[in-house]
C-alpha positions in Angstrom: -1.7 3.7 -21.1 -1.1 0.3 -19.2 -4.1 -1.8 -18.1 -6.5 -0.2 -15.9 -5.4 -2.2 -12.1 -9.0 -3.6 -10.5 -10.6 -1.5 -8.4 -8.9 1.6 -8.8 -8.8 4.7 -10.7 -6.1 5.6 -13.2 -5.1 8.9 -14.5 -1.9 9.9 -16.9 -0.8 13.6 -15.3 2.5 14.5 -16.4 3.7 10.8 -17.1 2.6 8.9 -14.0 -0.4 7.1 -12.6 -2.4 8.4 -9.8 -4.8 6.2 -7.9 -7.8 8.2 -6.7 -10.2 7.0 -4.3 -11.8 7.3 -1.3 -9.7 7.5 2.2 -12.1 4.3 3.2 -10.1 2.4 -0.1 -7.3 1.9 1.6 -6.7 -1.2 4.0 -6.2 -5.0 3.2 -6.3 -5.9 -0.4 -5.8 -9.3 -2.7 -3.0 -10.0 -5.3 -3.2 -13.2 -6.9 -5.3 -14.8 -3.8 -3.4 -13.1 -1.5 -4.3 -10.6 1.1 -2.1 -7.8 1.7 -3.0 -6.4 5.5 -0.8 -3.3 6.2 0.1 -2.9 10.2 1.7 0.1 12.2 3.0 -1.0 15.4 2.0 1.7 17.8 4.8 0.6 20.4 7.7 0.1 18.0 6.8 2.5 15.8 6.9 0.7 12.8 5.5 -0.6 9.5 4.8 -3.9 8.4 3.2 -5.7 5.4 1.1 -9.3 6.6 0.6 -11.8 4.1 -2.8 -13.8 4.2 -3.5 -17.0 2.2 -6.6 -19.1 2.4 -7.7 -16.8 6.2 -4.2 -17.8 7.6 -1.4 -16.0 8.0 1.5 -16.8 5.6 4.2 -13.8 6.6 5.4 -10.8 7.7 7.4 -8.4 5.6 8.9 -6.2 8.0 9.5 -8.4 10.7 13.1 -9.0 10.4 13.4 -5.5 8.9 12.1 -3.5 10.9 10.4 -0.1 8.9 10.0 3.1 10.8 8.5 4.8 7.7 5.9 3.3 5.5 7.4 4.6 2.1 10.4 1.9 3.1 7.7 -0.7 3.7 6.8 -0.4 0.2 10.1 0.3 -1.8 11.2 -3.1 -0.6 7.9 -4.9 -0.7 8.3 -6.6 -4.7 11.4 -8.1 -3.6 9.8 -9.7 -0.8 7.0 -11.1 -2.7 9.0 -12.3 -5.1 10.5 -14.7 -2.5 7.0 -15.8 -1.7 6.3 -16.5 -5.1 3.7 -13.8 -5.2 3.8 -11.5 -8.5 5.3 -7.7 -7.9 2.4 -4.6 -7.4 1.8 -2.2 -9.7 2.6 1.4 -9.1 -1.6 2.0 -8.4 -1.1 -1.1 -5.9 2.0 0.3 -4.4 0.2 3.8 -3.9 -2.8 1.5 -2.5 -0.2 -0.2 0.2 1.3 3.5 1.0 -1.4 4.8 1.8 -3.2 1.6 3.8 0.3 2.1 5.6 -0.7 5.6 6.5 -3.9 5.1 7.3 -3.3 2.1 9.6 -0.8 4.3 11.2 -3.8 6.9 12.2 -6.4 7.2 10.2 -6.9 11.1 11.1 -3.0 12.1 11.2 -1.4 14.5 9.2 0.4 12.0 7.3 -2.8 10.3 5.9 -4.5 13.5 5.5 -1.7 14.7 3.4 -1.0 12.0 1.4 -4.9 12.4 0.4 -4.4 15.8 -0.4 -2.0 15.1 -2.8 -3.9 12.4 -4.4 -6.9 14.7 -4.4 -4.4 17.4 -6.0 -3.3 15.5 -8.9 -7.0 14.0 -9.6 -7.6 18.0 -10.4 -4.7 18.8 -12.9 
């Protein structure tokens, strides 16, 4: 089983790693120094990832690439750190960002409710 990820909860089911937490676990968190805040643009509709370093900000994924669903946000998100020089997220951290996504979208939507559902679902198998 790879290295338990700070902060979260691991569990094997059926070959893959579910993070389990409470819905108040998911909004801006650090990798490597860096703060990860998630933002849904409630005009555009869309998903973006802002990079923090040292309180400033220091970038935008999604703001030449505009993403309309938050599962886009974080497919291309390792490539994007990359370029900064920032070290790729696990699979617990990419399931962290997903959901932040969600939740920054509406915390009480069906979208974030579901996506807690499911990771309540697999906690019980």
């Amino acid at each position: 089983m790879p290295a338990r990820t700070p902060g979260t909860t691991e569990h094997h089911l059926t070959g893959r790693h579910f993070v389990t937490a409470t819905d108040t676990y998911y909004g801006p968190f650090e990798v490597d120094g860096v703060k990860l805040r998630p933002v849904f643009d409630p005009v555009l509709r869309t998903f973006a990832v802002q990079l923090w370093k040292d309180g400033e900000p220091a970038g935008i994924h999604g703001l030449t690439k505009p993403y309309q669903y938050a599962d886009e946000a974080v497919e291309e998100i390792n490539d994007y750190l990359a370029k900064e020089g920032i070290r790729r997220l696990t699979l617990p951290e990419m399931v962290r960002l997903y959901g932040a996504l969600l939740r920054d979208k509406n915390p009480n939507g069906a979208d974030f409710q579901i996506f807690l559902m499911q990771i309540r679902d697999a906690q019980k198998k």
